[in-house]
Predicted model as a PDB file, atoms N, CA, C, CB and O in Angstrom, pLDDT in the B-factor column:
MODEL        1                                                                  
ATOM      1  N   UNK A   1       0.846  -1.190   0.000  1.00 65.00           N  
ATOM      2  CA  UNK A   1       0.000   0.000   0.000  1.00 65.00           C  
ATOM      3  C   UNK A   1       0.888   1.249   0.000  1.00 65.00           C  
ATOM      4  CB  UNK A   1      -0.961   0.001   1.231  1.00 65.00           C  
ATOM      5  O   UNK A   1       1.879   1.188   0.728  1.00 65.00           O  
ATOM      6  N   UNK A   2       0.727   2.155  -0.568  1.00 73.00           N  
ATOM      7  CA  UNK A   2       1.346   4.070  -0.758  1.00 73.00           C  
ATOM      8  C   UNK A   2       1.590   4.093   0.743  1.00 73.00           C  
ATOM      9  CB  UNK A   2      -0.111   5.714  -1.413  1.00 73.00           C  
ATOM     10  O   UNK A   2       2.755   3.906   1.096  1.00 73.00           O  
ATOM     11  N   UNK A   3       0.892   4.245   1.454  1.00 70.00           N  
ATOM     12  CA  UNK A   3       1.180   4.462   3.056  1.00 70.00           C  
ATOM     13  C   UNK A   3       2.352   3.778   3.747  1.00 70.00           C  
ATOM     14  CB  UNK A   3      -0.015   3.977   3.854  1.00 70.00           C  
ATOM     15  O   UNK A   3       3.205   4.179   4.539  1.00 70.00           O  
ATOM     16  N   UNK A   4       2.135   2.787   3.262  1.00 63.00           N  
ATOM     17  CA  UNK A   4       3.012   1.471   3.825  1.00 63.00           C  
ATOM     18  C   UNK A   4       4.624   1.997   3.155  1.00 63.00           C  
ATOM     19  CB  UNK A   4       2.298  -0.432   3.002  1.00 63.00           C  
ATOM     20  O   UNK A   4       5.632   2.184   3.835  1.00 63.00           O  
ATOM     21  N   UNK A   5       4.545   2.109   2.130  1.00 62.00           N  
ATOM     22  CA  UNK A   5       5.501   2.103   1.201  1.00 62.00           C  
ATOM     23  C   UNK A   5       6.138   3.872   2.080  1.00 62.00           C  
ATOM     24  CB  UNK A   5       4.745   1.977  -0.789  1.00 62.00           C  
ATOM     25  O   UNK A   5       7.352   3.944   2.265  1.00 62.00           O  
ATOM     26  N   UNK A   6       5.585   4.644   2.358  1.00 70.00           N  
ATOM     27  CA  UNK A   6       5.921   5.736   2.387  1.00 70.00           C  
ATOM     28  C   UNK A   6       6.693   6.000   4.321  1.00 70.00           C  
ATOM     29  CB  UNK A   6       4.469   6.580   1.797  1.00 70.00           C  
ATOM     30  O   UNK A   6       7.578   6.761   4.711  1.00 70.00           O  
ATOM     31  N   UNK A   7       5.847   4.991   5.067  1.00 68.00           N  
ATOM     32  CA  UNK A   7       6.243   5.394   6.133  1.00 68.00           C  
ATOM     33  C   UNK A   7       7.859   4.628   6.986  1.00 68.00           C  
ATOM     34  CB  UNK A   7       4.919   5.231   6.833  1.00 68.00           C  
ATOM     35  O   UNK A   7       8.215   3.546   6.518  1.00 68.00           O  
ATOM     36  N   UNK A   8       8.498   5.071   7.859  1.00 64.00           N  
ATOM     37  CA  UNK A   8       9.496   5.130   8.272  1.00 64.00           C  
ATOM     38  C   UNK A   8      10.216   3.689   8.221  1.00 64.00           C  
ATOM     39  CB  UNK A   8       9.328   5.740   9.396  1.00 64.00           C  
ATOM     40  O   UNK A   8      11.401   3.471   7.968  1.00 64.00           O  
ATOM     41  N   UNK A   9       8.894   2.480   8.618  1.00 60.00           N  
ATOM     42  CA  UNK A   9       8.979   1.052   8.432  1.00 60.00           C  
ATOM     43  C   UNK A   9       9.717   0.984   7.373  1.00 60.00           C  
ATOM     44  CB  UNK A   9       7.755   0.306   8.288  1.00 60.00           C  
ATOM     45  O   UNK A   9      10.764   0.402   7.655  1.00 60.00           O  
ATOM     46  N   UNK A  10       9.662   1.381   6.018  1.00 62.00           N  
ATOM     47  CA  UNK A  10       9.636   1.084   5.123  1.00 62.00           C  
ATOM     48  C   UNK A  10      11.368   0.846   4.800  1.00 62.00           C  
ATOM     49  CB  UNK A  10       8.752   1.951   4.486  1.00 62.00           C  
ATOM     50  O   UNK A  10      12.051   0.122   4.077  1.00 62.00           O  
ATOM     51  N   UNK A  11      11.561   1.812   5.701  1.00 63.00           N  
ATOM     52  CA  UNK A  11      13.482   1.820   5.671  1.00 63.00           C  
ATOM     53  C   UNK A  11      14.314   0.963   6.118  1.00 63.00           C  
ATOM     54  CB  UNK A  11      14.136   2.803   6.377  1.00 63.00           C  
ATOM     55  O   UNK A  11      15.501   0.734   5.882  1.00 63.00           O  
ATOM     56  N   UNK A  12      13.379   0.418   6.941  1.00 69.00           N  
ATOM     57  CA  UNK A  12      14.170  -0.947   8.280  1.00 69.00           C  
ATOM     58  C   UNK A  12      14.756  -1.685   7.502  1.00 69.00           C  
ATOM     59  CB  UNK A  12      13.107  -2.139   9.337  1.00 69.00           C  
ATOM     60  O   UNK A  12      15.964  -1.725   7.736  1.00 69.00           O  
ATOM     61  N   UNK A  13      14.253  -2.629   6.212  1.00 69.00           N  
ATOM     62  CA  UNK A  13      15.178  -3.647   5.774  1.00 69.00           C  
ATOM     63  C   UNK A  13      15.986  -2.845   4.938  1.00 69.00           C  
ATOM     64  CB  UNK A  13      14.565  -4.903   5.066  1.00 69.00           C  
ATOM     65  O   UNK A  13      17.143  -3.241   4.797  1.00 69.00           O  
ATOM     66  N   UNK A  14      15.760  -2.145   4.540  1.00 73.00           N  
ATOM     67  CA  UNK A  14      17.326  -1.346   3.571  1.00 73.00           C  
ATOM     68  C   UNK A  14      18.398  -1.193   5.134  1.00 73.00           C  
ATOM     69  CB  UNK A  14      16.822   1.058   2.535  1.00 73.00           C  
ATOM     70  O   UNK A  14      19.312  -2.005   5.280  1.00 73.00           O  
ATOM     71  N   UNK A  15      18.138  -0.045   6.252  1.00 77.00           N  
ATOM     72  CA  UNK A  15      18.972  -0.281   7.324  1.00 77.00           C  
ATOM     73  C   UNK A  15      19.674  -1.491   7.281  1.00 77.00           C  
ATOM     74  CB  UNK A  15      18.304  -0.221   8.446  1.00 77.00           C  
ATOM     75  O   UNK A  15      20.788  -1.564   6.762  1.00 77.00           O  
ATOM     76  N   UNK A  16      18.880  -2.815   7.988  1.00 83.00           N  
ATOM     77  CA  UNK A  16      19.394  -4.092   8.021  1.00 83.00           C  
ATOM     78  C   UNK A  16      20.236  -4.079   6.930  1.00 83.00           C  
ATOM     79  CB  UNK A  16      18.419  -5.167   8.000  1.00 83.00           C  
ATOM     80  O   UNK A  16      21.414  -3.821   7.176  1.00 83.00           O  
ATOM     81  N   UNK A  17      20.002  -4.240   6.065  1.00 86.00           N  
ATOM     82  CA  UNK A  17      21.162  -4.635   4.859  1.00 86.00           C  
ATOM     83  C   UNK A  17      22.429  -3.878   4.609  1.00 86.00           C  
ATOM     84  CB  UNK A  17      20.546  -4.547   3.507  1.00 86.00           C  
ATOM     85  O   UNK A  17      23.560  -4.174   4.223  1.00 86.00           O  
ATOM     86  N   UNK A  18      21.812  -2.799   4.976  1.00 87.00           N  
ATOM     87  CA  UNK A  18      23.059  -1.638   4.621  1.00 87.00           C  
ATOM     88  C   UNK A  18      24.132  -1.898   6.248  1.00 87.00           C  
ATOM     89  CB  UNK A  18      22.140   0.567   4.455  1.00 87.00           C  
ATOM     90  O   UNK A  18      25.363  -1.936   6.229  1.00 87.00           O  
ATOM     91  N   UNK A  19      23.539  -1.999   7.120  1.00 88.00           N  
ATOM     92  CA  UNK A  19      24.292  -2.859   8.271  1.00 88.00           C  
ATOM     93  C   UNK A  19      25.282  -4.143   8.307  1.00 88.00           C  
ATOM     94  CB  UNK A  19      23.342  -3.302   8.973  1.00 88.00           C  
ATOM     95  O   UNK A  19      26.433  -4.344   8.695  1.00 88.00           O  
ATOM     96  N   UNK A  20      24.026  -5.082   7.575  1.00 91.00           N  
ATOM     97  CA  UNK A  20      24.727  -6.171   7.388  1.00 91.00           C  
ATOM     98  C   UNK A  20      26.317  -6.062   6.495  1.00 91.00           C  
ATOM     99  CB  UNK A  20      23.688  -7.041   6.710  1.00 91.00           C  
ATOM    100  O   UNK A  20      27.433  -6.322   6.945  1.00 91.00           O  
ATOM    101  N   UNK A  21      26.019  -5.682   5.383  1.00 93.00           N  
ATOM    102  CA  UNK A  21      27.257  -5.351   4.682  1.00 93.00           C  
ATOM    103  C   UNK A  21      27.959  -4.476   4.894  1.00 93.00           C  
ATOM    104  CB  UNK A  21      27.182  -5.196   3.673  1.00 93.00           C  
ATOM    105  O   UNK A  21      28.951  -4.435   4.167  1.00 93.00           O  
ATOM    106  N   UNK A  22      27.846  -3.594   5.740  1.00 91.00           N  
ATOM    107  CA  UNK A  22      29.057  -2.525   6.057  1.00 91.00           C  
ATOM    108  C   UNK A  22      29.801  -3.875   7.478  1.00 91.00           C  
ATOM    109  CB  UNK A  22      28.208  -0.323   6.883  1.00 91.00           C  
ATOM    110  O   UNK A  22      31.024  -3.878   7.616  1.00 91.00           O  
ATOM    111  N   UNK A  23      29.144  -4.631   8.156  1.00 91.00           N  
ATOM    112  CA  UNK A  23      29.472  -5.512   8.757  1.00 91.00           C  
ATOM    113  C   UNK A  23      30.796  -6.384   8.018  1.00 91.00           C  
ATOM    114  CB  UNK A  23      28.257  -6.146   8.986  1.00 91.00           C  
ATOM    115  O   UNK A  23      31.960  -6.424   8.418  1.00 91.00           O  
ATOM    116  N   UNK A  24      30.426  -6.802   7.265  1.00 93.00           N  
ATOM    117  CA  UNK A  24      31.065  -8.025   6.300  1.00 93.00           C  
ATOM    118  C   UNK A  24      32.614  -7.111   6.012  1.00 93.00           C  
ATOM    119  CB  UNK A  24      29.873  -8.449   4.463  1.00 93.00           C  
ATOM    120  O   UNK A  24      33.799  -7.253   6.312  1.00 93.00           O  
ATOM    121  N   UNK A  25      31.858  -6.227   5.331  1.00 91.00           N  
ATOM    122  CA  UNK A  25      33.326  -5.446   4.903  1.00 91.00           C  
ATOM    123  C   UNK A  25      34.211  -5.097   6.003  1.00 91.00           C  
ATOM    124  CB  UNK A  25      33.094  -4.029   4.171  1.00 91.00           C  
ATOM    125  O   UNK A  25      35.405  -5.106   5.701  1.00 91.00           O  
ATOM    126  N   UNK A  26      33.972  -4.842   7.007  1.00 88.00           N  
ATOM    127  CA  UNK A  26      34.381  -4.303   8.388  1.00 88.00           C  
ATOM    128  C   UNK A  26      35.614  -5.624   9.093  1.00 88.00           C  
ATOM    129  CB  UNK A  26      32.664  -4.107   9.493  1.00 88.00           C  
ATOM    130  O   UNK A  26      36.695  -5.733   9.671  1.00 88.00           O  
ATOM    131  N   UNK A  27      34.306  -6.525   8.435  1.00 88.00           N  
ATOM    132  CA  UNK A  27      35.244  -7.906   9.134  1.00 88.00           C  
ATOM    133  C   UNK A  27      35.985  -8.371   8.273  1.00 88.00           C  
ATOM    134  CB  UNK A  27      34.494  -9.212   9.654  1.00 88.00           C  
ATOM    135  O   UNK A  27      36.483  -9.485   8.434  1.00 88.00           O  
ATOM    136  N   UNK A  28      36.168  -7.811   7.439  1.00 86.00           N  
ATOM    137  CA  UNK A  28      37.931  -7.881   6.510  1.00 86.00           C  
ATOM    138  C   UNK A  28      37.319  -8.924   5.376  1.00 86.00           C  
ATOM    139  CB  UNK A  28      39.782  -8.854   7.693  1.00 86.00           C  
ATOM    140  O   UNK A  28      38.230  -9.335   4.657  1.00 86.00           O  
ATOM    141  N   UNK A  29      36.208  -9.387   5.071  1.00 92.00           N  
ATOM    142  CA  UNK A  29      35.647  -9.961   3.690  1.00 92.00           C  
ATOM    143  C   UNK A  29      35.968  -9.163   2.817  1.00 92.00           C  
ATOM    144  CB  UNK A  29      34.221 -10.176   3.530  1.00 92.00           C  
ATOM    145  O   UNK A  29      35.743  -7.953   2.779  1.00 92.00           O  
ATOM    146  N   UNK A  30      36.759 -10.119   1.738  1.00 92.00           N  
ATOM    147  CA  UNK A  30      37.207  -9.191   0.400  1.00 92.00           C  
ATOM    148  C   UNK A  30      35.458  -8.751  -0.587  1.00 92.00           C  
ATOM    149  CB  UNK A  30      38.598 -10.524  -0.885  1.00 92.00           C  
ATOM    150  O   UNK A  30      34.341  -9.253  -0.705  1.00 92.00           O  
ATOM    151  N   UNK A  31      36.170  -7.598  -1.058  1.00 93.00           N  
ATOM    152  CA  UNK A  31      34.937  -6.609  -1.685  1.00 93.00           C  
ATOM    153  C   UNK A  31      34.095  -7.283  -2.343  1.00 93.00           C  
ATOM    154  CB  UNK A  31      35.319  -5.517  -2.655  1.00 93.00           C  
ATOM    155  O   UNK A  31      32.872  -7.296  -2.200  1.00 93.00           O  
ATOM    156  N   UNK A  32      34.897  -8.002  -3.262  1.00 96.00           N  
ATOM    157  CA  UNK A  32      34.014  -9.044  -4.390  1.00 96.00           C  
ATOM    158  C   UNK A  32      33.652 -10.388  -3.653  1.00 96.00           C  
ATOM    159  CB  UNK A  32      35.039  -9.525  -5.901  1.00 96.00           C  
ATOM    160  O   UNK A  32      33.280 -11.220  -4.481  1.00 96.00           O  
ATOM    161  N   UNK A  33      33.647 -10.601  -3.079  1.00 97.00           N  
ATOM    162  CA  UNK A  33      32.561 -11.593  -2.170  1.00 97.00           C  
ATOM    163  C   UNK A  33      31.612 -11.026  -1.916  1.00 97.00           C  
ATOM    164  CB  UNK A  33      32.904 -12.121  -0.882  1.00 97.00           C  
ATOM    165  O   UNK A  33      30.417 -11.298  -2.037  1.00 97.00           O  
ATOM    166  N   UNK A  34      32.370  -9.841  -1.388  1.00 95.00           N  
ATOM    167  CA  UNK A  34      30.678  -9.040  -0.565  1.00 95.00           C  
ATOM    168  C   UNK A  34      29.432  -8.376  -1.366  1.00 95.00           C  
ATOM    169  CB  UNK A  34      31.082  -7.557   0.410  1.00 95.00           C  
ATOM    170  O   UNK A  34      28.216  -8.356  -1.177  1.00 95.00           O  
ATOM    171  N   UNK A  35      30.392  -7.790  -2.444  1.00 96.00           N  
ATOM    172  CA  UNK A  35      29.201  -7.629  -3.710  1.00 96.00           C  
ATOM    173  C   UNK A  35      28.461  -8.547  -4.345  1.00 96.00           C  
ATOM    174  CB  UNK A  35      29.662  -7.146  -4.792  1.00 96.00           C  
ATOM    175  O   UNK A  35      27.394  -8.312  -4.912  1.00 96.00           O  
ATOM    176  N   UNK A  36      29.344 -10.269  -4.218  1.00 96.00           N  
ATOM    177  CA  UNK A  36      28.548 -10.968  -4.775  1.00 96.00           C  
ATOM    178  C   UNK A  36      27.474 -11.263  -4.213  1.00 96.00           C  
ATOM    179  CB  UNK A  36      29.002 -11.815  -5.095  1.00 96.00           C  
ATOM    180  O   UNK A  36      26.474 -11.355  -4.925  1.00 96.00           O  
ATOM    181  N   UNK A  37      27.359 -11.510  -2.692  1.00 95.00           N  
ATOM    182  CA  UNK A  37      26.287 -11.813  -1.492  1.00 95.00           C  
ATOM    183  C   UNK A  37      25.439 -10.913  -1.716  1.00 95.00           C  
ATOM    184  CB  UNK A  37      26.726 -11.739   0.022  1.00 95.00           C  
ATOM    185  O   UNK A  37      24.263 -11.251  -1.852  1.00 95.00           O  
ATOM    186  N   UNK A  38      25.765  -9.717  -1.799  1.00 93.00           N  
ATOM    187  CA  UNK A  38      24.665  -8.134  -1.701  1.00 93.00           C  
ATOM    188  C   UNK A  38      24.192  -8.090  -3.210  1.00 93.00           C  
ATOM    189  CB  UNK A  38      25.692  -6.264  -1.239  1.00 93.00           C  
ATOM    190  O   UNK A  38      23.407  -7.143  -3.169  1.00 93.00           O  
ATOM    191  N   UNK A  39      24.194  -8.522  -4.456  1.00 93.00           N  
ATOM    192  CA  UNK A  39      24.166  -8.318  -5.255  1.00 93.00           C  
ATOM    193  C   UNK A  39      24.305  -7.262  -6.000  1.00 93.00           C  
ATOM    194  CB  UNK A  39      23.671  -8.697  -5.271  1.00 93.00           C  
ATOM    195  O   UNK A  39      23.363  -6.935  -6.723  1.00 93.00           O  
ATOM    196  N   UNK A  40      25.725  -6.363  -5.985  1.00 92.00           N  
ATOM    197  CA  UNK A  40      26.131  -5.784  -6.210  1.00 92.00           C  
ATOM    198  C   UNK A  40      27.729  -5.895  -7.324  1.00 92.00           C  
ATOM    199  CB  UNK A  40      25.889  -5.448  -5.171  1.00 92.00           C  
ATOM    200  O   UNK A  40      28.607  -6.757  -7.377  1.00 92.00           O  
ATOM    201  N   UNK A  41      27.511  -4.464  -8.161  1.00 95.00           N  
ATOM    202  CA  UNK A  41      29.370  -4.960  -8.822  1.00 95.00           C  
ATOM    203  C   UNK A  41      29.850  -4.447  -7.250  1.00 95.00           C  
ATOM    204  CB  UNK A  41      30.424  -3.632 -10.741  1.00 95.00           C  
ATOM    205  O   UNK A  41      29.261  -4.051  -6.244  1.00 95.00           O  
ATOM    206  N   UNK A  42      31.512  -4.737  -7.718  1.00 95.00           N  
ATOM    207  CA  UNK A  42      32.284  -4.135  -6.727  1.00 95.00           C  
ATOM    208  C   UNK A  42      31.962  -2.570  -6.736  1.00 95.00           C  
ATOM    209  CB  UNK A  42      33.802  -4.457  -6.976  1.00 95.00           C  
ATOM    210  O   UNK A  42      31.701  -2.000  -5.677  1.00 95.00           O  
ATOM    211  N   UNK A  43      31.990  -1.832  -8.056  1.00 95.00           N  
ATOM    212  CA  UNK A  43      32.426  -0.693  -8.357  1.00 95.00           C  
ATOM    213  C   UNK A  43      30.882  -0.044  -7.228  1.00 95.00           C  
ATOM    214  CB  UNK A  43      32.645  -0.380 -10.328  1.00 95.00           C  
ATOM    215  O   UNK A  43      31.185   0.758  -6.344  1.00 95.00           O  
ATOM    216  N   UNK A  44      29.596  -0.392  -7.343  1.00 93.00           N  
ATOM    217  CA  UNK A  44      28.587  -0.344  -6.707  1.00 93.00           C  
ATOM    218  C   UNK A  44      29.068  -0.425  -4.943  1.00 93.00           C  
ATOM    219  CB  UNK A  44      27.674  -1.488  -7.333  1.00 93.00           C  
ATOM    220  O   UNK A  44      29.012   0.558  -4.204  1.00 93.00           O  
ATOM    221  N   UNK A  45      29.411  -1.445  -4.617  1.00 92.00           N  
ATOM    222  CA  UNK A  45      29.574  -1.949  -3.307  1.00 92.00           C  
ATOM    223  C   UNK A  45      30.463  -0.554  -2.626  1.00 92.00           C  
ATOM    224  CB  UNK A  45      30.450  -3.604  -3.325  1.00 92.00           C  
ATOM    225  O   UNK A  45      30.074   0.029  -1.614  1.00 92.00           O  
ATOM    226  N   UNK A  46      31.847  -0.128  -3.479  1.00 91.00           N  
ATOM    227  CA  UNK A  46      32.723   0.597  -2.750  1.00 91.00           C  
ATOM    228  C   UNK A  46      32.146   2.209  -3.074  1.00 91.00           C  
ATOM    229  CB  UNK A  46      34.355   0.217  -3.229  1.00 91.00           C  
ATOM    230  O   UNK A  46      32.766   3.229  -2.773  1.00 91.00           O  
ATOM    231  N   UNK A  47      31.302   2.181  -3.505  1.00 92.00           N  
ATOM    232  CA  UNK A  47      30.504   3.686  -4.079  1.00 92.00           C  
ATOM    233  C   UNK A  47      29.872   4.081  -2.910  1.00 92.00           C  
ATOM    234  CB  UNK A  47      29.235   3.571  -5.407  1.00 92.00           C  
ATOM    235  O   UNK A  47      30.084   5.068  -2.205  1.00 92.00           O  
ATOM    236  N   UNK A  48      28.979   3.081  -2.785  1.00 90.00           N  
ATOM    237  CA  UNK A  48      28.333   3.255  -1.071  1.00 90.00           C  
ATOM    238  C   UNK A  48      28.675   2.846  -0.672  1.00 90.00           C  
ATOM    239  CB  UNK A  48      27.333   3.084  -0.433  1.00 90.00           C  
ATOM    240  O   UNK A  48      28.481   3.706   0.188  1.00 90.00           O  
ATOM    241  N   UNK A  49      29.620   1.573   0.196  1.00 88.00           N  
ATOM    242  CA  UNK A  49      29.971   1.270   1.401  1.00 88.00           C  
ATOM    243  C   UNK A  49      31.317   1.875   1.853  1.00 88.00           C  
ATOM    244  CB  UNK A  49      29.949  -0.083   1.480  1.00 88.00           C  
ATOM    245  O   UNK A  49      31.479   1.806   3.071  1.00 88.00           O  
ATOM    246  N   UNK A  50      32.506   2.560   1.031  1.00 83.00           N  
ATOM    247  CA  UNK A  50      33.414   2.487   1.299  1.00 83.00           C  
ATOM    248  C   UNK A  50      34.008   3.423   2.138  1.00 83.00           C  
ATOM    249  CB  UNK A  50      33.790   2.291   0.477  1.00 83.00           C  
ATOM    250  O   UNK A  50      35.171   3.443   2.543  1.00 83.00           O  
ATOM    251  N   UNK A  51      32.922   4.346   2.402  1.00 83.00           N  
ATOM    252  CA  UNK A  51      32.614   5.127   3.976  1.00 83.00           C  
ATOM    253  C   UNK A  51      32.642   4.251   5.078  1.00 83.00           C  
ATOM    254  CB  UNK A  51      31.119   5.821   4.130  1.00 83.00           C  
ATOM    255  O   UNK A  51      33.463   4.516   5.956  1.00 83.00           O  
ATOM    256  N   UNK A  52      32.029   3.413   5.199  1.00 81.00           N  
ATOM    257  CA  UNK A  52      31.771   2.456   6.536  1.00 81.00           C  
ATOM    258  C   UNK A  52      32.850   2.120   6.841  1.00 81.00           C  
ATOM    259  CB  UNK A  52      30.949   1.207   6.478  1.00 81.00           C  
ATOM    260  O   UNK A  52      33.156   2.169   8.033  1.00 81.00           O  
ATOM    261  N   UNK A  53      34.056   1.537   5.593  1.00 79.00           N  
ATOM    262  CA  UNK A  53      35.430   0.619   6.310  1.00 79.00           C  
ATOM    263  C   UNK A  53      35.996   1.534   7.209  1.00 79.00           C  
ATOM    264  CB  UNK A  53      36.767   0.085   5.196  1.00 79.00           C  
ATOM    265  O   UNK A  53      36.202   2.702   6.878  1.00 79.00           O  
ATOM    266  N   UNK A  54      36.328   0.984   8.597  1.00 75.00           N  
ATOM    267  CA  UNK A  54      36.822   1.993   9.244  1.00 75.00           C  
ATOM    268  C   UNK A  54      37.931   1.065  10.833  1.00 75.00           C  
ATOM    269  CB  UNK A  54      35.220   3.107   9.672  1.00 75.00           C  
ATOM    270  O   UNK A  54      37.495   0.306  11.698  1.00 75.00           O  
ATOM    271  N   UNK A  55      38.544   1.281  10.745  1.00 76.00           N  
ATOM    272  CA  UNK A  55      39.357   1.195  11.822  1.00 76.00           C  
ATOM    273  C   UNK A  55      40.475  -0.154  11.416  1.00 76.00           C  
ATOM    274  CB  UNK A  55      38.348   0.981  13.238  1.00 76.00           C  
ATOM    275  O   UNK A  55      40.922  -0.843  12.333  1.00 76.00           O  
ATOM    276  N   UNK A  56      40.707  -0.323  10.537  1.00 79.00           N  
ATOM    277  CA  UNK A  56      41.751  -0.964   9.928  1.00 79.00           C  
ATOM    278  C   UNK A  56      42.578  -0.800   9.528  1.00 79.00           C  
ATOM    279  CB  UNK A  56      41.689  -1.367   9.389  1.00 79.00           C  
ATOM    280  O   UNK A  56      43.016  -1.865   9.095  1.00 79.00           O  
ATOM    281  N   UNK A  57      43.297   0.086   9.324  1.00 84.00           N  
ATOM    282  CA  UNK A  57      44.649   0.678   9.269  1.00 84.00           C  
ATOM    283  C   UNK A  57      45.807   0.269   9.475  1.00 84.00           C  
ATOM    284  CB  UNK A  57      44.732   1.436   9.848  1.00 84.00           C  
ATOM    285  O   UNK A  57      46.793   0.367   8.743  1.00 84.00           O  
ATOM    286  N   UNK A  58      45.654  -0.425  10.969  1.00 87.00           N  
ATOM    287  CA  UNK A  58      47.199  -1.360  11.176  1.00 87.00           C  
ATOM    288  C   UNK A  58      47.067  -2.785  10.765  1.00 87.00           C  
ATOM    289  CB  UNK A  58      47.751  -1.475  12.870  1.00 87.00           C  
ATOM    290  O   UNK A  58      47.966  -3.551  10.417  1.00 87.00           O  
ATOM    291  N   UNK A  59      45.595  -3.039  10.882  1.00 85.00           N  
ATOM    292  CA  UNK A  59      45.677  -4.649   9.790  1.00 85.00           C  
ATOM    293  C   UNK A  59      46.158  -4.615   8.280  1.00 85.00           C  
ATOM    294  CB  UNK A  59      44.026  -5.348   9.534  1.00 85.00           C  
ATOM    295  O   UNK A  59      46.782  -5.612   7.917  1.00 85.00           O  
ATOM    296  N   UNK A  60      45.920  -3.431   7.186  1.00 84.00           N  
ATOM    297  CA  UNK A  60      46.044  -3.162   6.684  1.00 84.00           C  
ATOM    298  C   UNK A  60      47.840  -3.110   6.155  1.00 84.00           C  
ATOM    299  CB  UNK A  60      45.211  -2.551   6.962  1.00 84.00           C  
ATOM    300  O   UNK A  60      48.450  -3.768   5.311  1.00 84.00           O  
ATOM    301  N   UNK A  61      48.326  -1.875   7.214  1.00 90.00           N  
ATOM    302  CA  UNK A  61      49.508  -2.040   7.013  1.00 90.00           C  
ATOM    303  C   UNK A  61      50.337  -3.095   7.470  1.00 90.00           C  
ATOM    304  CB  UNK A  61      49.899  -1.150   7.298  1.00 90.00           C  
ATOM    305  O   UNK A  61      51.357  -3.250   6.798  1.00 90.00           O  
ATOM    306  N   UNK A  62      50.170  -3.906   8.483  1.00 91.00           N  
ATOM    307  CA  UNK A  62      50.476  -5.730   8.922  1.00 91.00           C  
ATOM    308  C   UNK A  62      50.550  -6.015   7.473  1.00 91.00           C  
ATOM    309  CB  UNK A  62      48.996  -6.890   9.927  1.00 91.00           C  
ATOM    310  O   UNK A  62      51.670  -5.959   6.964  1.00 91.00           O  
ATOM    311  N   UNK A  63      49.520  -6.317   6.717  1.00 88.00           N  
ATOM    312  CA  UNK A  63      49.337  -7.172   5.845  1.00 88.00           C  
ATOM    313  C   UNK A  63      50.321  -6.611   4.236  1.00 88.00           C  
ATOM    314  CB  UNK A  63      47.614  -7.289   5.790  1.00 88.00           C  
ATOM    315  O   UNK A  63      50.629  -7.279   3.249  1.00 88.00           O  
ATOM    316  N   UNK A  64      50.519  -5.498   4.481  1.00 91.00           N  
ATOM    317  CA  UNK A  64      51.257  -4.931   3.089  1.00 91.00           C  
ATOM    318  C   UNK A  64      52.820  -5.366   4.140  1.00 91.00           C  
ATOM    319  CB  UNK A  64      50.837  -2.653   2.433  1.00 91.00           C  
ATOM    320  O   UNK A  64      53.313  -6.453   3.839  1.00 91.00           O  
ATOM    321  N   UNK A  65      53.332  -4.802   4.957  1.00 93.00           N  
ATOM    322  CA  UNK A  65      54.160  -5.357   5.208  1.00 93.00           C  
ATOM    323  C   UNK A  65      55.141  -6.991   4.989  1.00 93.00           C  
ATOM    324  CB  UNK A  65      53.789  -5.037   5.940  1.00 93.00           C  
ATOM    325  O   UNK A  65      56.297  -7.162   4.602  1.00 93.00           O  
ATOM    326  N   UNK A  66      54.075  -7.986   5.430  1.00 92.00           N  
ATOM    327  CA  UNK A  66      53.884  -9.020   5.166  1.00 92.00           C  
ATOM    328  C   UNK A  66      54.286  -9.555   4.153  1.00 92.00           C  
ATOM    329  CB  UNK A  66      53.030  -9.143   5.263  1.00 92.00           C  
ATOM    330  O   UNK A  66      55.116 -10.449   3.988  1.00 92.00           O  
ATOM    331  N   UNK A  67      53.334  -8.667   3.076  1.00 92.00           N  
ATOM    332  CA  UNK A  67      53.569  -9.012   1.859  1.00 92.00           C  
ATOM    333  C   UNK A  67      54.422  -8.608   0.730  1.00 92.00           C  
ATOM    334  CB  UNK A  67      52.728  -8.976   1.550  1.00 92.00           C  
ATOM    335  O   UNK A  67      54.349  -8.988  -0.438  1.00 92.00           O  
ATOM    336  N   UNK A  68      55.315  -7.703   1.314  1.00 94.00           N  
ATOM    337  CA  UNK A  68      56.899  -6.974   0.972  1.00 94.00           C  
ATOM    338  C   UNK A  68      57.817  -8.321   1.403  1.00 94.00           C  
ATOM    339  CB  UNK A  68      57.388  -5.250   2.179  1.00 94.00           C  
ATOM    340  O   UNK A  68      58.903  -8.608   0.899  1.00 94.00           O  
ATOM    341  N   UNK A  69      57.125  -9.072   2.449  1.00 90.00           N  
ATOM    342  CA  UNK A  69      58.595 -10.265   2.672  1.00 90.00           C  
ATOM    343  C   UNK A  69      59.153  -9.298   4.665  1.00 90.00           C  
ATOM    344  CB  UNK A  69      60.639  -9.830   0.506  1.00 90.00           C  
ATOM    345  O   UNK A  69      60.111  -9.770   5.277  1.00 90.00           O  
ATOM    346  N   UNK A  70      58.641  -8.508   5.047  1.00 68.00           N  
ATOM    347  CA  UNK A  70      59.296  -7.162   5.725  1.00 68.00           C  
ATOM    348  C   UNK A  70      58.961  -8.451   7.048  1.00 68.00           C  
ATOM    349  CB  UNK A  70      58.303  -5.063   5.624  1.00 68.00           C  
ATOM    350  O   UNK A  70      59.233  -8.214   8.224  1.00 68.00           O  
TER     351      UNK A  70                                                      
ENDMDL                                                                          
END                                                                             
């Protein structure tokens, strides 16, 4: 129904989802997995989610390190 469709409810499962996958990404799931689950391209996924990644920085640099051989 227009009403239904229009009122605040209507946002909850976009929330949920948009949760869920800023989740996934958060927990270090590579992008293209996560777009594939969300049905999304990557280029989509990191358009909007790639605000959310947040506090990874030293896993990040761990892992480039790492992968220099360092």
């Amino acid at each position: 129904m227009p009403h239904q469709v229009s009122s605040v409810l209507a946002f909850r499962p976009y929330d949920l989802r948009h949760a869920g996958v800023s989740q996934w990404l958060n927990s270090g799931v590579p992008a293209p997995e996560v777009a594939a689950r969300a049905g999304h391209s990557v280029d989509v996924l990191m358009r909007i989610y790639a605000k959310c990644i947040d506090g990874q920085e030293q896993e990040m640099n761990d892992r480039i390190t790492k992968g220099l051989g360092e």
